[in-house]
N, CA, C and O of each residue as an XYZ file, in Angstrom:
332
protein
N      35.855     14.563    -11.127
C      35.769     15.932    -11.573
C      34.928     16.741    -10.588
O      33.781     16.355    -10.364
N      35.336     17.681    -10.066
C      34.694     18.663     -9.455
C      34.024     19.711     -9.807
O      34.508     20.555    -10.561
N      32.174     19.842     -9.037
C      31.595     20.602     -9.819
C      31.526     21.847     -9.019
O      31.962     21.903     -7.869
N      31.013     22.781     -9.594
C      31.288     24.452     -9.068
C      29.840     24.407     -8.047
O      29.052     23.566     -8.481
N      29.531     24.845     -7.285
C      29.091     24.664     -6.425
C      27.713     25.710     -6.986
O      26.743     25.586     -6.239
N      27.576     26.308     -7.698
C      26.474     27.712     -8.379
C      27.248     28.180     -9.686
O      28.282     27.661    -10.106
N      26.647     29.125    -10.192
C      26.511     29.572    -11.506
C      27.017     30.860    -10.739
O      27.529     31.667    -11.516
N      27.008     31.238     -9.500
C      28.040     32.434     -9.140
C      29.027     31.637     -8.919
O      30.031     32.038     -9.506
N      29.151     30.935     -8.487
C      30.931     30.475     -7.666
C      31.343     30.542     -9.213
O      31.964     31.588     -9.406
N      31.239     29.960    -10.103
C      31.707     30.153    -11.756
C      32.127     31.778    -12.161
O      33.201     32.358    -12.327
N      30.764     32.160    -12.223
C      30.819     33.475    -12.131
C      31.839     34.492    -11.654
O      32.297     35.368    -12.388
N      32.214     34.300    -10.202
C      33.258     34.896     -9.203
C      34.100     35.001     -9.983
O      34.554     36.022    -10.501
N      34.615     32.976    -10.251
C      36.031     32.244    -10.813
C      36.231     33.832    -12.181
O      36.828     34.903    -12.076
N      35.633     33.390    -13.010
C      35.846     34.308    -14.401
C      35.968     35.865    -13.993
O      36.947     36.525    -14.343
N      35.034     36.350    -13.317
C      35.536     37.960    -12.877
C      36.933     38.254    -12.587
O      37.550     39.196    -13.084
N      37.560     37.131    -11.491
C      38.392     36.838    -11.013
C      39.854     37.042    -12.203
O      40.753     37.866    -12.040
N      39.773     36.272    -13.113
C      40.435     36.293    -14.360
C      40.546     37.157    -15.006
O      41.622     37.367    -15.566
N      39.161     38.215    -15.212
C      39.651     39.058    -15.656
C      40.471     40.107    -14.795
O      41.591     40.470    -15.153
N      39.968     40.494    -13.848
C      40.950     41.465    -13.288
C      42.308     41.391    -12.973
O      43.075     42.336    -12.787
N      42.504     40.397    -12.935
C      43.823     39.597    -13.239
C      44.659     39.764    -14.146
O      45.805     40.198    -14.032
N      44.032     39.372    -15.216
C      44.463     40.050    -16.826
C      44.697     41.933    -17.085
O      45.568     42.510    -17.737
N      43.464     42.538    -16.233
C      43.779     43.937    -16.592
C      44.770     44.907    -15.622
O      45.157     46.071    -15.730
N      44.952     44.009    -14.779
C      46.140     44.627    -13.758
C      47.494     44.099    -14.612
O      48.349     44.979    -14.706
N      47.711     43.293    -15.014
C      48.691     42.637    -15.627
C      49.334     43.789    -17.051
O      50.448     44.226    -17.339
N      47.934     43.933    -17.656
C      47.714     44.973    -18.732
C      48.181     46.463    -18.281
O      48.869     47.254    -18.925
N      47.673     46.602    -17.132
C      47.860     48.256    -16.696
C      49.034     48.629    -16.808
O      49.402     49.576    -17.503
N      50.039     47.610    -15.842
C      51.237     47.775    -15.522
C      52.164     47.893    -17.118
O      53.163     48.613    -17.099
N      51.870     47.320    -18.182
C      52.581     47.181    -19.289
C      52.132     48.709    -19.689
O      53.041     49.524    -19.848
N      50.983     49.069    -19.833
C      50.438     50.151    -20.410
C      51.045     51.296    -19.728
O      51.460     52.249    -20.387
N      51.123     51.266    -18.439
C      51.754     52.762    -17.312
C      52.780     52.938    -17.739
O      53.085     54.089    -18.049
N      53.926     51.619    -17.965
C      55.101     52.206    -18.031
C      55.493     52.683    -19.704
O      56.412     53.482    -19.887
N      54.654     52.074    -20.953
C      54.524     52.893    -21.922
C      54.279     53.963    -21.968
O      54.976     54.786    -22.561
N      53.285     54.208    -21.386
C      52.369     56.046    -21.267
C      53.650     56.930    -20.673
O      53.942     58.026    -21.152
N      54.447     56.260    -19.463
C      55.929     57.028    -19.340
C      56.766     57.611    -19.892
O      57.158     58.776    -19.825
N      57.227     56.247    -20.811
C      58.279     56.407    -21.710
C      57.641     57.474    -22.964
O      58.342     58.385    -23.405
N      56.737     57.316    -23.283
C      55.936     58.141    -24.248
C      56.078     59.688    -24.095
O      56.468     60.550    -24.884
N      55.621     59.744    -22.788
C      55.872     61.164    -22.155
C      56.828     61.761    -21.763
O      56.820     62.976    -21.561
N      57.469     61.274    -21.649
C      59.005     61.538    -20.990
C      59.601     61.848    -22.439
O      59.927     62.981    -22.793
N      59.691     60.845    -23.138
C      60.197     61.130    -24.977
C      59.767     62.262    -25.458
O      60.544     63.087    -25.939
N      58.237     62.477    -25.376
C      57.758     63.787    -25.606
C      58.422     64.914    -24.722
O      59.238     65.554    -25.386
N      58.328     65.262    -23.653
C      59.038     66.190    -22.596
C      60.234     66.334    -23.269
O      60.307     67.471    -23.736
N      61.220     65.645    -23.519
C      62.439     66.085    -23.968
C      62.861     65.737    -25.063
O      63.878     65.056    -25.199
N      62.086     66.185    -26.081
C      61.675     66.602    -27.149
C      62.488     65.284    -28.445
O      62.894     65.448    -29.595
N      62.448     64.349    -27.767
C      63.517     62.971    -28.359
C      62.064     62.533    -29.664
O      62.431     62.227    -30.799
N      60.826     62.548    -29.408
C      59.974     62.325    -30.052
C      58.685     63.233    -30.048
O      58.487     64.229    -29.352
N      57.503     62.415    -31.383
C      56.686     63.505    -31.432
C      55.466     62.737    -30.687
O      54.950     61.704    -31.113
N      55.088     63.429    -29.484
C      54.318     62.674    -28.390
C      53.144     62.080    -29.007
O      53.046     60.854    -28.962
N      52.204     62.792    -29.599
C      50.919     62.666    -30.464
C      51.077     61.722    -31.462
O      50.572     60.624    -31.228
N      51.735     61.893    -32.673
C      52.238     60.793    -33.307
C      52.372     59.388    -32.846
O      51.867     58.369    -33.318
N      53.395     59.592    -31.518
C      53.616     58.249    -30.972
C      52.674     57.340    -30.102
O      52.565     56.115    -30.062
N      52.109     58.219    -29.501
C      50.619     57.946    -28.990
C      49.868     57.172    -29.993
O      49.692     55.956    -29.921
N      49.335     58.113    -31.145
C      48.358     57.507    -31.602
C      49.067     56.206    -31.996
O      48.446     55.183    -31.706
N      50.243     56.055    -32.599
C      50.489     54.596    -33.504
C      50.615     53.465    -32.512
O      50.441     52.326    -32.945
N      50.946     53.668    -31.012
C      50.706     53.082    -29.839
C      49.514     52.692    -30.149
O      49.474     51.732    -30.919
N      48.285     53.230    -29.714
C      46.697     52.802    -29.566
C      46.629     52.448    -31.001
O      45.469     52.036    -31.033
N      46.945     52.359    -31.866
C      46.736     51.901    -33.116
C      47.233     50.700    -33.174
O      46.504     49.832    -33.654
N      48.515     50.344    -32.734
C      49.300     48.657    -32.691
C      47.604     47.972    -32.023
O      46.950     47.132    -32.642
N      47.229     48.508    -30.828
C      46.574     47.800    -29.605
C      45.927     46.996    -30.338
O      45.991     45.769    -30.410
N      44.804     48.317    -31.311
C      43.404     48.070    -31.772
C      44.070     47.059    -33.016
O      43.372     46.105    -33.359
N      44.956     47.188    -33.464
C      44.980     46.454    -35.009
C      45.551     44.917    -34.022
O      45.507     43.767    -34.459
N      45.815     45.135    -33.301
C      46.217     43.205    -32.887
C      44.879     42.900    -31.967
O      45.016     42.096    -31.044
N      43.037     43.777    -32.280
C      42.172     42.969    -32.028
C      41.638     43.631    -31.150
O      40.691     42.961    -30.738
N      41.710     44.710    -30.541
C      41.288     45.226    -29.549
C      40.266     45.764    -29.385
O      40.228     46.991    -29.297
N      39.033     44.920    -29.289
C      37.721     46.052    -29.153
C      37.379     46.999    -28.229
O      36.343     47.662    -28.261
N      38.602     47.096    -27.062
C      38.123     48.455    -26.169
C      39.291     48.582    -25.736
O      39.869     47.564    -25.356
N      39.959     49.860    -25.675
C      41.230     50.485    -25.378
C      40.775     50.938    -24.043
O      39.599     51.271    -23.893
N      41.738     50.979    -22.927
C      41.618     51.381    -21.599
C      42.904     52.402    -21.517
O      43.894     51.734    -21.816
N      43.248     53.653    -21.252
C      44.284     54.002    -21.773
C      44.632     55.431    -20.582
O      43.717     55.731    -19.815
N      45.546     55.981    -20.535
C      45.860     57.185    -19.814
C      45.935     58.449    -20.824
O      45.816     59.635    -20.519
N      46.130     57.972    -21.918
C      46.030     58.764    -23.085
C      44.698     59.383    -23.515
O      44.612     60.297    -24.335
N      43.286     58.591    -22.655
C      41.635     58.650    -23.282
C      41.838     60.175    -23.521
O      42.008     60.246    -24.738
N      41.898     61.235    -23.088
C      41.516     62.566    -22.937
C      42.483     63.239    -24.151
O      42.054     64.068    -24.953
N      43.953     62.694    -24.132
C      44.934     63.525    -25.314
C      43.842     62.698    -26.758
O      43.361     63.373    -27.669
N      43.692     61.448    -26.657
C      43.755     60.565    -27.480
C      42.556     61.752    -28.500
O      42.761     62.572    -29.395
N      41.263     61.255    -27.743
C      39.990     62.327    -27.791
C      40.146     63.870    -28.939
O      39.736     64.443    -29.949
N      40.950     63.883    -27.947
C      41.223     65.497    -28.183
C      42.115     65.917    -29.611
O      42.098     66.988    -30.218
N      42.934     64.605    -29.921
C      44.146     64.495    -31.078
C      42.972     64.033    -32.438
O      43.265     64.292    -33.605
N      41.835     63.429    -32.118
C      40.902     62.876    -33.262
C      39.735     63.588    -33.369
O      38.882     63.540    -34.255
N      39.792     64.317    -32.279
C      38.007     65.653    -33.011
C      39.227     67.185    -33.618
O      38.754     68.176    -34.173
N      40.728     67.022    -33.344
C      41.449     67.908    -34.173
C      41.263     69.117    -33.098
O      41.054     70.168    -33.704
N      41.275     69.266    -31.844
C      41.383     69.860    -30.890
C      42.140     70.114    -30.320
O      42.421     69.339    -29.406
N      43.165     71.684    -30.539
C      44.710     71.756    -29.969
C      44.382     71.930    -28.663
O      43.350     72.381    -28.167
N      45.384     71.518    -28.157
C      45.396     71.710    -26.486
C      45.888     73.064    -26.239
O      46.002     73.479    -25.086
């Protein structure tokens, strides 16, 4: 069995993983935030609505921190702030 050479080389390893994971994440998330917008733009859906129940699936399957392109509509749709 091979041991890690420091408590950074470990360290690195796991950083490593995550960013891994959130690039993986982004790409799923960009091309939602698209389709979202684009639906909204031509008026096929109701953008806000669909948004929020989007970030709502995230958080209800566990999500303690949303990373999102939406942060600013999202914000703005929950202090009841028309654009």
């Amino acid at each position: 069995m091979r041991r890690r050479a420091s408590y950074a080389d470990w360290e690195m390893e796991n950083m490593c993983n995550v960013v891994e994971a959130l690039v993986e994440e982004e790409e799923r998330v960009s091309g939602e935030y698209s389709m979202i917008k684009a639906g909204g733009v031509l008026k096929m859906i109701d953008e806000e609505k669909v948004m929020m129940e989007s970030l709502m699936c995230i958080r209800r399957a566990g999500a303690d921190i949303i990373l999102t392109y939406f942060a600013l509509q999202a914000a703005r749709s929950l202090c009841g702030v028309k654009n």
